[in-house]
N, CA and C of each residue as an Amber inpcrd file, in Angstrom:
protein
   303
  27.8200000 -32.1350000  -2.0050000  26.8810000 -32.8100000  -2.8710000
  26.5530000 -31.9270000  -4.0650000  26.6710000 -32.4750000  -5.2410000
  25.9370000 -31.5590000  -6.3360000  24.7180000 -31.6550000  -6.7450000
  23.9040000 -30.3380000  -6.4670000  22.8900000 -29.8870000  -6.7600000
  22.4180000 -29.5300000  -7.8620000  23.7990000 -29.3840000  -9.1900000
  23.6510000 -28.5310000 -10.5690000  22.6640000 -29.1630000 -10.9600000
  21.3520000 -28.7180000 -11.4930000  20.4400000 -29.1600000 -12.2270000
  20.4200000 -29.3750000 -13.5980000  20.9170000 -30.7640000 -14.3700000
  21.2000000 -30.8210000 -15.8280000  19.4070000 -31.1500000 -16.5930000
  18.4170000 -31.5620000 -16.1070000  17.1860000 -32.0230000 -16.9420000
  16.4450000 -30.9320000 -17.1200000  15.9720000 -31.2000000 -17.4280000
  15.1060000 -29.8300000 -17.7220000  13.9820000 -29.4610000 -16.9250000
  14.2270000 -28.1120000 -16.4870000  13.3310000 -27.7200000 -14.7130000
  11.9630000 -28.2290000 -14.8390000  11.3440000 -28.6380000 -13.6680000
   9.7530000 -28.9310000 -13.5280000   9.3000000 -27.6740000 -13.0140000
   8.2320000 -27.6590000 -13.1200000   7.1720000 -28.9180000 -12.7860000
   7.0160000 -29.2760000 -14.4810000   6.8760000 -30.7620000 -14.0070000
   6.4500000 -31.2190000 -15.4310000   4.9040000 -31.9030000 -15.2830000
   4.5660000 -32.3450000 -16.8550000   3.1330000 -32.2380000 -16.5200000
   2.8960000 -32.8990000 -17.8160000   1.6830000 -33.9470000 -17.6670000
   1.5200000 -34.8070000 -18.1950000  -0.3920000 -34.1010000 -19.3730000
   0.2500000 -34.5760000 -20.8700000   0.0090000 -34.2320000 -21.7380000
  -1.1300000 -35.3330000 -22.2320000  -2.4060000 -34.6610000 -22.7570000
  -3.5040000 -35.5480000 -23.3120000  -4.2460000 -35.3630000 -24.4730000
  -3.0980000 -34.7520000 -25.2060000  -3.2420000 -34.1720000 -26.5570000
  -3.5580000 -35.8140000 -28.0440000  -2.9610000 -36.5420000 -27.4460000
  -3.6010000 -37.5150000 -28.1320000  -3.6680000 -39.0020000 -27.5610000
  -5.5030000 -39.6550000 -27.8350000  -5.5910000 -40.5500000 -27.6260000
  -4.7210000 -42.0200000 -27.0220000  -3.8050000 -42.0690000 -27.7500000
  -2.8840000 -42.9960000 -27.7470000  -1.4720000 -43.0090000 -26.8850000
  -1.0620000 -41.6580000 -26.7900000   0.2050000 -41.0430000 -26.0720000
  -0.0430000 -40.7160000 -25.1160000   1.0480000 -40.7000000 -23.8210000
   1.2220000 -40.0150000 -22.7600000   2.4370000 -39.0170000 -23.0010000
   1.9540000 -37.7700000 -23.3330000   3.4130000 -36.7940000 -23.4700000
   3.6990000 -36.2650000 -21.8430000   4.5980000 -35.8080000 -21.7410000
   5.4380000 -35.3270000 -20.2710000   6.0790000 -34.2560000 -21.0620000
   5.5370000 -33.0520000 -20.4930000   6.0590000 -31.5170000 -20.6900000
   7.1040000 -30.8930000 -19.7340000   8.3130000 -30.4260000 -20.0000000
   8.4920000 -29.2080000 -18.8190000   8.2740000 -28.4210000 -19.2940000
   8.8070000 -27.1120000 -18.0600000   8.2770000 -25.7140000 -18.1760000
   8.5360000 -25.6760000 -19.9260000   7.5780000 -24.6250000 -20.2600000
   6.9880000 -23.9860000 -20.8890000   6.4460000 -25.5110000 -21.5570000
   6.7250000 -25.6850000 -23.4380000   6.1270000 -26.4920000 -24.1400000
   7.3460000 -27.6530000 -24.3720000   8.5040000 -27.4050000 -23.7720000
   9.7170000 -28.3550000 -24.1120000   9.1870000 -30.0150000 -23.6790000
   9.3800000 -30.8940000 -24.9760000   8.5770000 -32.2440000 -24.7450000
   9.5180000 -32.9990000 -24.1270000   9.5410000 -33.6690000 -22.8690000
  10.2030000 -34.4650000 -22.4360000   9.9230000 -35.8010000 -22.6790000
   9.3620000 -36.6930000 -23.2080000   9.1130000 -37.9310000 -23.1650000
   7.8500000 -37.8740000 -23.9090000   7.3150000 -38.8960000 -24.7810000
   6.4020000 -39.5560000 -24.8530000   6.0480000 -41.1440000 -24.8020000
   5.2480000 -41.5290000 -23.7080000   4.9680000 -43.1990000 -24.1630000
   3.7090000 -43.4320000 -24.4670000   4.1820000 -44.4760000 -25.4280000
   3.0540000 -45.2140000 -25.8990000   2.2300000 -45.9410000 -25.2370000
   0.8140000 -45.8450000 -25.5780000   0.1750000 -46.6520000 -24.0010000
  -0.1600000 -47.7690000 -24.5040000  -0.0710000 -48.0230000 -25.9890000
  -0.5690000 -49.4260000 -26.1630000   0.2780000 -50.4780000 -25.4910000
   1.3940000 -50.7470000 -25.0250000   1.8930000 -51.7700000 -24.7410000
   1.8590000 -52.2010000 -22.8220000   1.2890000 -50.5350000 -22.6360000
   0.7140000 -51.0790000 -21.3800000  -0.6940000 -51.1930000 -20.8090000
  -1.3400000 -50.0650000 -21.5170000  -3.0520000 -49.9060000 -21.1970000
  -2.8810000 -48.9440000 -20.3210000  -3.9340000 -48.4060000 -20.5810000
  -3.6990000 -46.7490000 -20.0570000  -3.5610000 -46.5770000 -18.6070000
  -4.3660000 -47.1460000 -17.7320000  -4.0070000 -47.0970000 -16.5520000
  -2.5220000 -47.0240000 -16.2340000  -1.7880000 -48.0370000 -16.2740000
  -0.1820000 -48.4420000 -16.1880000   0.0380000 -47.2940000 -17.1670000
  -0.0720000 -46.8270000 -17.6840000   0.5450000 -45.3160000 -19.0080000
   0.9860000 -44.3710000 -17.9470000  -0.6470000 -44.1830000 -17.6430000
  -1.0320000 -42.3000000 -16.6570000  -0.0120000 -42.8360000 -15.5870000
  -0.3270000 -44.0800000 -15.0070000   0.8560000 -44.5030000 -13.5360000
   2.0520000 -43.9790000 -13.8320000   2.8760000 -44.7070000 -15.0080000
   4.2060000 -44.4950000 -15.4450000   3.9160000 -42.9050000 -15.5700000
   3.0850000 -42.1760000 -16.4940000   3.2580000 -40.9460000 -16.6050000
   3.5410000 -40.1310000 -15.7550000   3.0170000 -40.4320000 -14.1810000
   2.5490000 -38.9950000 -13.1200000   3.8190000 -39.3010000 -12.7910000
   4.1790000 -40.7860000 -12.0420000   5.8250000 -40.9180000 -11.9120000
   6.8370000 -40.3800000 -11.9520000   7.2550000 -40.2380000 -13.6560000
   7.5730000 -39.7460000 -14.3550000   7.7420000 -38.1700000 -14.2930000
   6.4060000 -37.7670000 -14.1160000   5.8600000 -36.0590000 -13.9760000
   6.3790000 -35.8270000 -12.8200000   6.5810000 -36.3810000 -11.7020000
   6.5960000 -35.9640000 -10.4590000   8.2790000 -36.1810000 -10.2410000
   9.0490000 -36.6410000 -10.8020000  10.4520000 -36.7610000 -10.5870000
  11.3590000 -35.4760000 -10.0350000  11.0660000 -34.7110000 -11.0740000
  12.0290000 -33.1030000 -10.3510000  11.4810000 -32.8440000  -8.7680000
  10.1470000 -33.2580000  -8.6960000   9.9860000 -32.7760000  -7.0280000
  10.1840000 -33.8570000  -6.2070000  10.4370000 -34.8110000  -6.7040000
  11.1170000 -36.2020000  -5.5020000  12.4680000 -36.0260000  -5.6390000
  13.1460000 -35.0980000  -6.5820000  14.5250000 -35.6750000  -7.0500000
  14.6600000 -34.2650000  -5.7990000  14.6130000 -33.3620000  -5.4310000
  14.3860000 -31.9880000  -4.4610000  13.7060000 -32.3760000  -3.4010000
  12.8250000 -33.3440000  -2.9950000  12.3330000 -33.8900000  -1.6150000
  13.9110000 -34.2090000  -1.0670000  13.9950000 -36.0110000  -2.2160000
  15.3920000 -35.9450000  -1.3480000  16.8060000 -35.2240000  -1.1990000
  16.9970000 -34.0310000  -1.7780000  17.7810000 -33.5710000  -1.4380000
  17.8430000 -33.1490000  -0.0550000  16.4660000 -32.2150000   0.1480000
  16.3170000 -31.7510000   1.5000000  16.4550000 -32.6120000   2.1080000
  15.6170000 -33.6680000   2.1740000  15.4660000 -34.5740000   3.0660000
  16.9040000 -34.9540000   3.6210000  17.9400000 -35.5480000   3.0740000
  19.4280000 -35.5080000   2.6740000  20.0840000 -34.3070000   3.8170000
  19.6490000 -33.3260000   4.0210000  20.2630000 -32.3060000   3.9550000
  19.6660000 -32.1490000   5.5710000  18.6130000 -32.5370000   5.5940000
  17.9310000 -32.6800000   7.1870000  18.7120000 -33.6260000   7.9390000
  18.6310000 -34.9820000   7.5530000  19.3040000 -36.0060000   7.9760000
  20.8130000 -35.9450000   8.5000000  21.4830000 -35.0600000   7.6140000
  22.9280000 -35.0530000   7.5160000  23.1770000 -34.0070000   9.3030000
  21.9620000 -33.1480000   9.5370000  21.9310000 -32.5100000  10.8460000
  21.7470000 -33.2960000  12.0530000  21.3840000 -34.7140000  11.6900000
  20.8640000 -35.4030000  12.7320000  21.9440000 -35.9550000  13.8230000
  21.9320000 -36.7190000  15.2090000  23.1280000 -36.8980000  15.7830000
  23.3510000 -38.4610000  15.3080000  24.7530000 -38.4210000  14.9640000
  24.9300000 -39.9150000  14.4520000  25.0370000 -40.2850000  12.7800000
  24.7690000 -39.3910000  12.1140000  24.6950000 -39.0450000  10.8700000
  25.9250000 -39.4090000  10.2810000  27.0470000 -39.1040000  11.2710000
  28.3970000 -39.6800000  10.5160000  29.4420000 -41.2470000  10.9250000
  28.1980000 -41.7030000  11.3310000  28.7790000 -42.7020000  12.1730000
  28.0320000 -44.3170000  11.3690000  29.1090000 -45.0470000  10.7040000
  28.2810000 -46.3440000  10.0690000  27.6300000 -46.7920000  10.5230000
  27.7850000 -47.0150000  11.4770000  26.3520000 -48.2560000  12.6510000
  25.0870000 -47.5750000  12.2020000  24.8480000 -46.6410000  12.2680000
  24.0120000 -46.0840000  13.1160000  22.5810000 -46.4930000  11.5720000
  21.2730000 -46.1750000  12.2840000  20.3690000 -46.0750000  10.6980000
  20.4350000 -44.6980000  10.4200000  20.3370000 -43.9960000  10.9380000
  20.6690000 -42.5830000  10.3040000  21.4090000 -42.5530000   9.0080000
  23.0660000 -42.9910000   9.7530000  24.0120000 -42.9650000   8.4090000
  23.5000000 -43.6390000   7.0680000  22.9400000 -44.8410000   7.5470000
  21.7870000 -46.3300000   6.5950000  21.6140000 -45.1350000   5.7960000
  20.3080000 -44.3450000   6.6980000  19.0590000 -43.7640000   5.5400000
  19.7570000 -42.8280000   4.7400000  21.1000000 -41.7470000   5.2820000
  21.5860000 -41.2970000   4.5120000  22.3880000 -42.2120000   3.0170000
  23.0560000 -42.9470000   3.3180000  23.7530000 -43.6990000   2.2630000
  22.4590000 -44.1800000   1.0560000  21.3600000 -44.2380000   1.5620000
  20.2430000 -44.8540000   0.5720000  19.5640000 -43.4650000  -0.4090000
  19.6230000 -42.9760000   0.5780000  19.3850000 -41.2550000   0.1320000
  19.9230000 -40.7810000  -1.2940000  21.6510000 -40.8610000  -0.6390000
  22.6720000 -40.6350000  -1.5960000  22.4140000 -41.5740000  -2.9680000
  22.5360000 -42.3600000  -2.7180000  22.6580000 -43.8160000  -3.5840000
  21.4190000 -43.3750000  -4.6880000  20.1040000 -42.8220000  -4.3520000
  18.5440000 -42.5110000  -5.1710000  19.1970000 -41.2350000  -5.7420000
  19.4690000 -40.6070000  -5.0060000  19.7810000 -39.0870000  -5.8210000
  20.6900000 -38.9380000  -6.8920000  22.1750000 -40.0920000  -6.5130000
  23.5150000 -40.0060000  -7.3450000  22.8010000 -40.6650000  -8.3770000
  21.7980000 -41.6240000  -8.9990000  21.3120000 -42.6600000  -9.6620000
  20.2280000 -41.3040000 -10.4250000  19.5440000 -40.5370000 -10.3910000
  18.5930000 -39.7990000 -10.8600000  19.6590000 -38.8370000 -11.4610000
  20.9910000 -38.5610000 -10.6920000  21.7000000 -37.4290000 -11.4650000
  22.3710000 -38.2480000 -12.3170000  22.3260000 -39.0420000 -12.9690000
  23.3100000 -39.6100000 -13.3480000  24.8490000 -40.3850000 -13.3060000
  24.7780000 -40.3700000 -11.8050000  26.4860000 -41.0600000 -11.2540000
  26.2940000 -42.5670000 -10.3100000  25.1530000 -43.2160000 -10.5750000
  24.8910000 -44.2380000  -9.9070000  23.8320000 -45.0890000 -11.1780000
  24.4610000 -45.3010000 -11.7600000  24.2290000 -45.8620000 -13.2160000
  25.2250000 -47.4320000 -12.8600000
């Protein structure tokens, strides 16, 4: 499985520098995103924002998680839900790295 990390490392972290914007920072000041909240209202903004913010550490939950599973008995066997949860696993992670587009 590839692990190479192409986005730019987290933690990222959500920006309230102006009224109107939701900026999304990574490490250091590098701007990853800004949305506009008028078209959703701020609530739905900050939602989309933390989301958003929180991706590098869900996109690394499931790896592990992935990586736990794959130890489990039955793991390589289609029937089974194991294999299920792995293939769904795969399927979220290949889609965040870019190969399930």
């Amino acid at each position: 499985m590839n692990t190479e990390t192409k986005h730019t490392p987290g933690p990222w972290v959500i920006g309230d520098d102006h009224p109107s914007v939701c900026r999304i920072s990574g490490q250091g000041s590098d701007q990853i995103g800004a949305m506009d909240i008028a078209p959703f209202g701020l609530a739905e903004a900050m939602a989309n924002a933390r989301l958003i913010a929180a991706a590098p550490e869900l996109l690394e939950a499931l790896r592990s998680c992935r990586d736990r599973l794959a130890q489990l008995p039955g793991s390589a066997v289609p029937t089974t839900p194991t294999y299920e949860l792995i293939a769904c696993v795969d399927a979220a992670i290949a889609r965040a790295e870019g190969r399930g587009e």
